[in-house]
N, C-alpha and C positions, 0 to 999 in steps of 0.2 A: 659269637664273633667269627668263628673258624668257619662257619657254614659261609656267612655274608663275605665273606671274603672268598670263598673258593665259589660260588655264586656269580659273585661279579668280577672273577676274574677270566670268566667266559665269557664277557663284553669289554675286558680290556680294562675293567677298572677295581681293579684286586688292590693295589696300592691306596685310591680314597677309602675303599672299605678296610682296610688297614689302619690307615691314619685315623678314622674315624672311630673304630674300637680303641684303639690307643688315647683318644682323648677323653673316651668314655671311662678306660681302666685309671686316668690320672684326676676326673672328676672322681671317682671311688675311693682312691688312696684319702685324694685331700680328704673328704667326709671323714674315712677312717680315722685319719689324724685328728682331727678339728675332734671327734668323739671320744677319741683315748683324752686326749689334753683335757676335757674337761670333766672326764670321769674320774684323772688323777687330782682335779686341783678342787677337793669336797667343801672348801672353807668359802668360794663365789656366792655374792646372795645374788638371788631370781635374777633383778635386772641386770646385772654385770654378764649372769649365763644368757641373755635373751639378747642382749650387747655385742656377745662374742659370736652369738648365731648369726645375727642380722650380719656382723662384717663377713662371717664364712660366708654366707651364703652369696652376697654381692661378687667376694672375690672367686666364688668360685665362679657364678655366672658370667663375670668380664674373663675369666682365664677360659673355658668354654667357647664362647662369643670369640673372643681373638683369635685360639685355635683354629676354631671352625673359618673364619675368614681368613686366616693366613693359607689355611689348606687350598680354600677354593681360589681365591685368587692372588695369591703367590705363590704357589707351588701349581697352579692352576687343575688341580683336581676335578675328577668327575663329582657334581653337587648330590647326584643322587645316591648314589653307593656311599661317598662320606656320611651324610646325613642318618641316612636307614642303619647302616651300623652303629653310629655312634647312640640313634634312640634305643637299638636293640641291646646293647652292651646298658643303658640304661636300666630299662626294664630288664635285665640281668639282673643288678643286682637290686633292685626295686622287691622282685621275686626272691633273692637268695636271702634278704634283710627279712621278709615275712616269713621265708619257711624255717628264719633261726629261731622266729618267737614264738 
C-alpha cells in the first residue's frame, strides 16, 4: 500500500491511493471479524454458518462498492490510483491468508 501511494503521489494522486488502501484494510478487518465470531460461536449448524457467510459477504461488497464510489465521486478522487490500491491491498492479504496456512 505504502509503495502505491508514494507512486502516485508523483502524479498527484497520493490521497486516492490512500483512500483506497484504506478501504482495502477495513474490507480485512470486517473478514477478520466475521471469522473470529464464527470461530467462537462452535454450537452453528452448516446452514446457519453458510447464512452468516452469504450476509458478510454482501455487506461486505455494498460497504466496498459505496466506499469506492463515495471516493470517486464525492470526494472526487483520481479512479485509477484508488482502484489499483485498493486491489493491491487485496491481494495483500489474499497472499498474507495463504502464507498463514
Amino acid at each position: 500500500m505504502l509503495m502505491s501511494v508514494a507512486y502516485f503521489s508523483t502524479i498527484d494522486a497520493g490521497i486516492s491511493a490512500l483512500y483506497g488502501g484504506v478501504i482495502g484494510l477495513i474490507n480485512t478487518v470486517l473478514i477478520d471479524r466475521h471469522t473470529n465470531k464464527q470461530a467462537k460461536d462452535i454450537t452453528i449448524s452448516a446452514q446457519a454458518g453458510v447464512g452468516m457467510m452469504v450476509i458478510s459477504v454482501i455487506m461486505r461488497m455494498a460497504i466496498v462498492v459505496s466506499l469506492t464510489l463515495i471516493g470517486y465521486f464525492g470526494f472526487g478522487l483520481n479512479a485509477d490510483a484508488l482502484i489499483i490500491s485498493l486491489v493491491l491491498g487485496l491481494i495483500s492479504f489474499l497472499l498474507d491468508k495463504v502464507g498463514q496456512k
